[in-house]
N, C-alpha and C positions, 0 to 999 in steps of 0.2 A: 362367501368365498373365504376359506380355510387358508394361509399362506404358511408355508411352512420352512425355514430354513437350516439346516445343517453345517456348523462347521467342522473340518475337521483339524489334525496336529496345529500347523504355523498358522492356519487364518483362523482357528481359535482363542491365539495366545495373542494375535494383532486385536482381534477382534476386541477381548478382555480388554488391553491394554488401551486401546481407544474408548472405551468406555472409561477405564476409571481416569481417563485425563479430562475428560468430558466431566466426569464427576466432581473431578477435583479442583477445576475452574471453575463450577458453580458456586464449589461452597466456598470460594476466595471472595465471594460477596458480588453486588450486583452489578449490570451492566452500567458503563457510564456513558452517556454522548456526549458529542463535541461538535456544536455548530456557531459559524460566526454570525453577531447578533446579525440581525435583521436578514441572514440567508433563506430563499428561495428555494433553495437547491431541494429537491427530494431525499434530501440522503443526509448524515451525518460527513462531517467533515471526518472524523475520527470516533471511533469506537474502543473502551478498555474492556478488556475480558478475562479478568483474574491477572495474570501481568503481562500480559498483549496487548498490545493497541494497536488497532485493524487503520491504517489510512485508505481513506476512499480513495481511485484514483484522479488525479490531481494532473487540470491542464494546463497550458501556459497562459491563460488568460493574465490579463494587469490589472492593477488599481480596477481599475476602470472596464472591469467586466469582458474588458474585448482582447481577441486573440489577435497579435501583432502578424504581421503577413510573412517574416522568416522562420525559420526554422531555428536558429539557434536563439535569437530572445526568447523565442517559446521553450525552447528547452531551457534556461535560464529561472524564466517564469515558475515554471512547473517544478522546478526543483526548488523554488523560494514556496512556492507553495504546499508543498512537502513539508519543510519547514515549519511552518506557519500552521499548520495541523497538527508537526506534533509537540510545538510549543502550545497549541489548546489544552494541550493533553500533558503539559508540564514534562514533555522530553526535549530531547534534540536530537539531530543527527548521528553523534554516535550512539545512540540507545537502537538505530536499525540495524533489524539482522537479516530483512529479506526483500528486495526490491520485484515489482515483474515491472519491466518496461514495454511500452506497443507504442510504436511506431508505424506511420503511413508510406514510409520509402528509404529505404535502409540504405540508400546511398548517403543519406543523412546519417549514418552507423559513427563516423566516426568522429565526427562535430557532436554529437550527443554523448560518446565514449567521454569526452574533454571537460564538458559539462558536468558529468555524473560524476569524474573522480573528483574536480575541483568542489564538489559540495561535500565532501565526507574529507574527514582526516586519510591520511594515505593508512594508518596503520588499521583504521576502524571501517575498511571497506566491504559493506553486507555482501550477501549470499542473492544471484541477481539471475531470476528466467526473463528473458526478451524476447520480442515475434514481431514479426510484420504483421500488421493489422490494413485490411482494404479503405476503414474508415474510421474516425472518431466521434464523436459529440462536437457538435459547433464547428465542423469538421478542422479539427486542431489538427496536429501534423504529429504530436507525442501527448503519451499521458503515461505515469508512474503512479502505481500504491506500492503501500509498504507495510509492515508489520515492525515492531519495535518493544523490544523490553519493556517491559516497566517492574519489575521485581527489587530496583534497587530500594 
């Protein structure tokens, strides 16, 4: 089976330009991971991608592996965890430029709002998509990833 696709004016000039960003994070050299020792987790804690660092999303779990039974520790949590990823990965907080937050019940909206600014400087607050989510892992109440400079 033969596939064949056609761009034409604008989704050709997106298309190009997607490509050579793709290219040009390759050649910034290789992929790095970031997991913490003895982690379990399927996943990297943090990934660098030319000068990107991808955070996995990140629960409010503690010390102690276990999700606290409120909502705002865990939001708490989870934003120390953030943290703690992208100090793996030799950033901090203001090196973020793009948050997604999910949440299980958005009446929690603005006890999380309090949370999120208090962890970033007021002038260095990222670029942030948010959604109600049915569920999470470990069924947690919020979870946050993040994307972060690294080009400095």
């Amino acid at each position: 089976m033969k596939v064949s696709i056609r761009f034409r004016g604008f989704s050709r000039v997106v298309c190009l330009c997607a490509l050579l960003a793709l290219a040009g994070g390759a050649a910034a050299g290789e992929l790095q991971y970031f997991r913490p020792a003895g982690s379990k987790a399927p996943y990297a804690a943090a990934v660098k991608a030319g000068n990107t660092v991808y955070v996995s999303g990140q629960l409010g779990a503690g010390a102690d592996g276990k999700l606290p039974p409120d909502f705002e520790t865990q939001a708490r949590n989870t934003m120390a965890n953030v943290a703690t990823a992208l100090k793996s990965a030799g950033l901090g907080m203001d090196d973020v430029s793009h948050c997604t937050a999910m949440i299980t019940d958005m009446s929690n909206w603005a006890t999380f709002n309090s949370v999120y600014v208090a962890a970033f400087e007021p002038d260095h607050l990222p670029a942030r998509s948010a959604m109600a989510v049915s569920a999470l892992p470990m069924g947690a109440l919020v979870e946050v990833d993040c994307k972060a400079y690294a080009g400095k």
